[in-house]
C-alpha positions as CSV (number, residue, x, y, z in Angstrom):
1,X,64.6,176.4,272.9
2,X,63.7,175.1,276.2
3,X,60.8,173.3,275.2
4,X,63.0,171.1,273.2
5,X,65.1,169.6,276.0
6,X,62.1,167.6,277.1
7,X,61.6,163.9,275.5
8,X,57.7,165.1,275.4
9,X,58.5,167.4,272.5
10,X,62.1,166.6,271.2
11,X,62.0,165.9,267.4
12,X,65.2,164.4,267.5
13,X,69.0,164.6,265.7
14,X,71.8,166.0,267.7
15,X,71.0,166.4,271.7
16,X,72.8,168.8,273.3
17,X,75.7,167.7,275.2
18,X,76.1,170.1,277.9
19,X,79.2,170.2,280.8
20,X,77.5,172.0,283.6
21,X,74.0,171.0,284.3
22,X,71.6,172.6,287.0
23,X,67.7,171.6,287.8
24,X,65.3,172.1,290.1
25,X,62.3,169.6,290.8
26,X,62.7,168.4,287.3
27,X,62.7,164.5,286.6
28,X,66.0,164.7,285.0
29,X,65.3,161.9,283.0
30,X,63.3,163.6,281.3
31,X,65.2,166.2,280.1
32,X,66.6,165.2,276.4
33,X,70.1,165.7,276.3
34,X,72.8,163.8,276.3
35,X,74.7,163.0,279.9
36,X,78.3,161.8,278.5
37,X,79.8,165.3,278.9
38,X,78.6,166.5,281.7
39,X,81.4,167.2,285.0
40,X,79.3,169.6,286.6
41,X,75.7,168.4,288.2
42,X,73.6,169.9,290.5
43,X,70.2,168.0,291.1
44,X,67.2,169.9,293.9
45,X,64.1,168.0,295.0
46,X,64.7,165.6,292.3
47,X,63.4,161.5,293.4
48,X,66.0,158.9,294.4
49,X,65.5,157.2,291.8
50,X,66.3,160.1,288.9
51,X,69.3,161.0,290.7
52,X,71.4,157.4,290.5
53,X,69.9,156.9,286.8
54,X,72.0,159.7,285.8
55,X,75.0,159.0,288.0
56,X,75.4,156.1,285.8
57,X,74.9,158.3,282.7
58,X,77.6,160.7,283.0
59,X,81.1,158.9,283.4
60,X,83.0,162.4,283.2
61,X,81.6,164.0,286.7
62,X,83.9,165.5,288.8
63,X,81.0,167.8,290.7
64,X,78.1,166.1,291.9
65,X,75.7,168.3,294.4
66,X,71.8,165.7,294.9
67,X,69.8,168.2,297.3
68,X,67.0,168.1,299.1
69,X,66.7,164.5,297.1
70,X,63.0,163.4,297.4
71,X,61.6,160.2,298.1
72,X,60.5,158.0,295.6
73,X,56.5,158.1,294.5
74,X,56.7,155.2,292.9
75,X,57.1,152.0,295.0
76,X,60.2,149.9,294.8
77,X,60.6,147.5,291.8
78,X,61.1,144.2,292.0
79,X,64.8,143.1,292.5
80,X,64.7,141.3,289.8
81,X,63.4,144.2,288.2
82,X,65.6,145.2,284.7
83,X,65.6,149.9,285.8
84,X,68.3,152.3,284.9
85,X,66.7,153.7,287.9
86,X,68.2,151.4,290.3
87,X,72.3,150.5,291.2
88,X,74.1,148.3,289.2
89,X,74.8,145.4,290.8
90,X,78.6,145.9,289.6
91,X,79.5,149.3,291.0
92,X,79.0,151.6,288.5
93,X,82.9,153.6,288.6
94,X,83.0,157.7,288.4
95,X,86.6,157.8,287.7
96,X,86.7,161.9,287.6
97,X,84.8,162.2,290.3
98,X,86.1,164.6,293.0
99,X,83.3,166.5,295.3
100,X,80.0,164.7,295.7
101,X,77.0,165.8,298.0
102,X,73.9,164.3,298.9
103,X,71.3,165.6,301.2
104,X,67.7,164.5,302.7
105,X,67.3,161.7,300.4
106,X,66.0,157.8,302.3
107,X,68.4,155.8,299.7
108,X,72.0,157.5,301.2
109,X,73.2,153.6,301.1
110,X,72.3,153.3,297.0
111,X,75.3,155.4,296.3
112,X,77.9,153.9,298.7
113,X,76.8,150.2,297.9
114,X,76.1,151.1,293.8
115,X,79.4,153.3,292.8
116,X,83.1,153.6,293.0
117,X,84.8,157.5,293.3
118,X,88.7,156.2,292.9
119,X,89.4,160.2,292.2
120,X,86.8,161.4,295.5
121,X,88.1,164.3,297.5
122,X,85.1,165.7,299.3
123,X,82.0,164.1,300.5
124,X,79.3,165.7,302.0
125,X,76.3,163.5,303.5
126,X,73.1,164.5,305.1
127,X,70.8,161.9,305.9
128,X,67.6,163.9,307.6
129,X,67.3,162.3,311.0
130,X,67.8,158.8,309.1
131,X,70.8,156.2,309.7
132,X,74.5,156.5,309.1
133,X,74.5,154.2,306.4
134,X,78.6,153.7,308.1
135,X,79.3,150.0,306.6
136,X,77.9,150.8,303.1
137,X,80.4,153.9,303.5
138,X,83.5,151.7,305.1
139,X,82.5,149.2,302.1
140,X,82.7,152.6,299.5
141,X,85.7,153.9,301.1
142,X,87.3,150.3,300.7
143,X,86.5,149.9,297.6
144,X,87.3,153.4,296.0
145,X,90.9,153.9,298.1
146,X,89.8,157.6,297.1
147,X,92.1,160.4,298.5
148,X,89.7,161.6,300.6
149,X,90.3,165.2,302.0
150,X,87.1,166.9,303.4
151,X,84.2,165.0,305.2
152,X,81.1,166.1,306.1
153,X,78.7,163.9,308.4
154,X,75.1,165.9,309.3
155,X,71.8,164.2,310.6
156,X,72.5,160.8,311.3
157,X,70.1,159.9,314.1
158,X,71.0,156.3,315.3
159,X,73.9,155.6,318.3
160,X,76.7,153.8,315.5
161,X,80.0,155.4,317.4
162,X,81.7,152.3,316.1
163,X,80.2,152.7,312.8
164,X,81.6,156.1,312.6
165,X,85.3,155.5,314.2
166,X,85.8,152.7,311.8
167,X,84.9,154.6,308.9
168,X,87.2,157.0,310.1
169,X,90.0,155.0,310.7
170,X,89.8,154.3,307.0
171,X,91.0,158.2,305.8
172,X,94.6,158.7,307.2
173,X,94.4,161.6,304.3
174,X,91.7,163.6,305.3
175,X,91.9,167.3,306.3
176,X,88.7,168.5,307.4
177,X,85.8,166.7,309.2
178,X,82.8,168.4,310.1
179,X,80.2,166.0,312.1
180,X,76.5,167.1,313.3
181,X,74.3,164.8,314.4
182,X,70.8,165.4,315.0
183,X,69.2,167.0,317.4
184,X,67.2,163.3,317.9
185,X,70.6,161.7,318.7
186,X,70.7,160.1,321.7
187,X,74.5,160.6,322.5
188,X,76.6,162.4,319.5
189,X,80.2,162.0,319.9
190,X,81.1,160.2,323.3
191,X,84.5,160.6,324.8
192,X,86.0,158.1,323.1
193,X,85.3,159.6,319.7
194,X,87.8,162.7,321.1
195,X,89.9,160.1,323.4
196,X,90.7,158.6,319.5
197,X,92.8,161.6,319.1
198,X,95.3,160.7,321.8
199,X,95.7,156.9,320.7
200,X,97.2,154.7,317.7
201,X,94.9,152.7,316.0
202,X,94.3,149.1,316.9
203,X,96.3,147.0,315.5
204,X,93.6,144.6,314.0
205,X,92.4,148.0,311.8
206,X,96.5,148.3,310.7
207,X,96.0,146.5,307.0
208,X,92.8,147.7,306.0
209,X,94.1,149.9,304.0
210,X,97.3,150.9,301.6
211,X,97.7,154.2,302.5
212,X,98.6,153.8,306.4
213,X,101.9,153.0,305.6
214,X,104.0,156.0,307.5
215,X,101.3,156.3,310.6
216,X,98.7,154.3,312.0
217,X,97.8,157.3,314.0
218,X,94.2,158.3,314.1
219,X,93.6,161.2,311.5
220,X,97.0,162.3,311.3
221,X,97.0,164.4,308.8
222,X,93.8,166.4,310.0
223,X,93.6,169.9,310.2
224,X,90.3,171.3,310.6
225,X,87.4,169.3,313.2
226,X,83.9,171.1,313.4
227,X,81.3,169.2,315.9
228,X,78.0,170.2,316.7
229,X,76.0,168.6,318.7
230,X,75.1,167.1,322.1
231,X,77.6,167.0,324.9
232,X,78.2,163.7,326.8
233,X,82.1,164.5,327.1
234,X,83.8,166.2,330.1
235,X,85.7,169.1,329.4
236,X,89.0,167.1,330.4
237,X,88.9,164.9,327.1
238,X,89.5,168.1,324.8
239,X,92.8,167.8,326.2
240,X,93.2,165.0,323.7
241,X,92.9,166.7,320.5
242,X,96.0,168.9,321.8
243,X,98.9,168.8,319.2
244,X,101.4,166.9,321.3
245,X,98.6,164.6,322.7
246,X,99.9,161.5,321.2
247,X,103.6,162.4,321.0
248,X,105.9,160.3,322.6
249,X,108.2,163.2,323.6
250,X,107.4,165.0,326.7
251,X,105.2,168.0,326.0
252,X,107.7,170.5,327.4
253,X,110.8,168.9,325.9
254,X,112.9,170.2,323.1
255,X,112.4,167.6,320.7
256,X,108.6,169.0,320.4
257,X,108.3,171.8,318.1
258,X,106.4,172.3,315.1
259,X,108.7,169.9,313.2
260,X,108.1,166.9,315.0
261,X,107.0,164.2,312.6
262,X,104.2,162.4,314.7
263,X,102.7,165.6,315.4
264,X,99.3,165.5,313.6
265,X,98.7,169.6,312.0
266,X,95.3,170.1,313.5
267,X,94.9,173.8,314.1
268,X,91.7,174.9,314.4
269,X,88.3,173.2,316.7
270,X,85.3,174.4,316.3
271,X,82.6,173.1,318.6
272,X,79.1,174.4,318.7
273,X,77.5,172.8,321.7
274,X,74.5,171.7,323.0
275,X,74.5,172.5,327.1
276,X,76.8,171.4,328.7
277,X,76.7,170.4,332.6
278,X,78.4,173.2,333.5
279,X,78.6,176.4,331.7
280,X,82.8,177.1,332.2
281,X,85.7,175.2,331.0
282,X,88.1,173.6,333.6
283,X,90.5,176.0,334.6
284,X,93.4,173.1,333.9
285,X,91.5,172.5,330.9
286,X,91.7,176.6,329.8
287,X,95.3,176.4,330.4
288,X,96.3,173.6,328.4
289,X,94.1,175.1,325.3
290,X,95.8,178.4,325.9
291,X,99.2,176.5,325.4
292,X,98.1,175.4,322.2
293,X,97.3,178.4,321.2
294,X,100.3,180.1,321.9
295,X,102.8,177.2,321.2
296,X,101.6,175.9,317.7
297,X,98.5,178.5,316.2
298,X,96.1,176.4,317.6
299,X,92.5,178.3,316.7
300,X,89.4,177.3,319.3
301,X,86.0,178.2,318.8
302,X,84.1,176.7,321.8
303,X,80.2,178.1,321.5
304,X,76.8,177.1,322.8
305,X,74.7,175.5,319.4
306,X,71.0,177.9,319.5
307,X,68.8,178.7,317.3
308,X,71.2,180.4,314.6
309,X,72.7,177.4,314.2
310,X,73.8,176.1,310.3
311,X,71.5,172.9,311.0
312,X,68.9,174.2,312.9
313,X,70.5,172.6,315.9
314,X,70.0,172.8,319.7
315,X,67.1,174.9,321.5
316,X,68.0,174.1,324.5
317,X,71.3,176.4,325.1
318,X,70.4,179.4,327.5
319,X,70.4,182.6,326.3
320,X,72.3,183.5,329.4
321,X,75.3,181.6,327.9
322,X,78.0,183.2,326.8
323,X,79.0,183.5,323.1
324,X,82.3,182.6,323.5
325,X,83.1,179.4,326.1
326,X,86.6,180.2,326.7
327,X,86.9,183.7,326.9
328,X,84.1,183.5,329.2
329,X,86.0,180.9,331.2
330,X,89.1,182.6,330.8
331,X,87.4,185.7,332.9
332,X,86.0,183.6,334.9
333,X,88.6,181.7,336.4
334,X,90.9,185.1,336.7
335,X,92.9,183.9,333.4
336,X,95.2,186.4,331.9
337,X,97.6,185.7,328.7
338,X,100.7,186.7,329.2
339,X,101.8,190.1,327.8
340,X,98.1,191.2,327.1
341,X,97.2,194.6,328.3
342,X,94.8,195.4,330.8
């Protein structure tokens, strides 16, 4: 049977029209069935070019997984060239589309300049110590006004902080944003990227987009932030991403509780760090996380990034760190929580 699914040796009448489709360093256009049906696709070490010829094949994705994409053999056509192989230059729209994920590939901008995902959810880029493509994203974003939920940003090796608070002004919606630069990055995140917490958006970003119409507050509805990466931050800005940082009632007033409107639901940090110029957490700084903590379920995970590290990050975090930043800091500052034993 399997013979038969390759155009070298099909014989023709009825191709198989499949819903979940898996391959793995396959051209997949040259596998002989027919793409129409298809909502499931998962594409490994696969060229560029294969992978966004079949994008525009299958209208009824709503899973799209391109990793470890390859580079192109072949050398670029022409742009005047006439190649399934290449973007439309109408947007090609995946109405179903819902969770899409590319990794490794050189062409991360082909998909955010060439296609339109009105029904996106989750998106997952990794562009292998290449650019963040963030305009051609901004422009996607834009153009799809896709309900965003779940971001994932890993690899990107250029300084573009602008790039990347723009594009983030532009998903009030989304719940979970996990950013990892690489290792090659000369900054990361900067304070201003956590000092966004703690502000409104700028008024000239207000009417980019329908769906800021309750808030203009950045990421209010966010409730998961991973970073790993450098550090180029003091320990005083995480102070920001506190619940009540950006409330206009007095942290210790009545008025803020759990219920308050403007406060955005962000409960659990996760930052795996590069080193960090000193190896404990403000005392003040412990304190105010603590208050989270206890006040509103805050979760922090506050680690040095090493070798174990989900990307392969950071080499350069001492073993003599501790595993845990603020329990470490905790004890070392004499910090006890109140009613704990011991």
């Amino acid at each position: 049977m399997m013979p038969s699914l390759f155009r070298s040796s099909s014989t023709g009448g009825h191709l198989p029209a499949p819903r979940t489709v898996r391959v793995t360093s396959v051209p997949p256009t040259d596998i002989n069935i027919s793409w129409k049906n298809v909502t499931h696709l998962e594409l490994q070490s696969v060229e560029d070019s294969g992978c966004f010829a079949i994008l525009q094949q299958a209208p009824r994705l709503v899973s799209c997984k391109f990793l470890q994409v390859l580079p192109d053999s072949a050398p670029p056509l022409p742009t005047n060239a006439s190649s399934a192989s290449l973007p439309s230059p109408t947007p090609t729209v995946l109405l179903h589309l819902k969770f899409f994920q590319y990794s490794n590939g050189n062409r991360p901008r082909a998909f955010a300049s060439g296609f339109t995902f009105p029904a996106l959810e989750e998106l997952s880029l990794n562009v292998d110590h290449g650019h963040l493509p963030s305009m051609s994203l901004i422009s996607l974003l834009m153009r799809s006004n896709a309900p965003l939920r779940t971001l994932e940003l890993v690899g990107w090796t250029n300084d573009d902080e602008e790039g990347l608070l723009g594009l983030l002004h532009l998903v009030p919606n989304l719940e979970e944003l996990h950013i990892c630069p690489s290792p090659l990055n000369p900054r990361g995140v900067s304070e201003r990227f956590f000092q966004a917490f703690s502000t409104l958006q700028p008024r000239n970003h207000a009417g980019l987009h329908d769906r800021q119409k309750c808030t203009n507050t950045f990421l209010p509805n966010l409730k998961k932030l991973e970073y790993q990466g450098r550090v180029t931050f003091s320990w005083s800005v995480l102070r920001c991403l506190l619940p009540y940082a950006f409330s206009p009632q007095i942290p210790g007033s009545a008025s803020n509780t759990k219920e308050d409107p403007t406060r955005r639901p962000l409960h659990m940090v996760r930052l795996e760090l590069g080193m960090h110029r000193t190896n404990f957490i403000d005392k003040d700084v412990v304190l105010r996380l603590l208050e989270a903590q206890g006040r509103f379920g805050m979760v922090w995970s506050i680690f040095p990034a090493s070798q174990r590290s989900d990307h392969g990050m950071f080499m350069n975090a001492s073993d003599s760190l501790p595993p845990d930043l603020l329990l470490a800091s905790m004890e070392h500052h004499q910090i006890r929580i109140e009613g704990e034993d011991g």
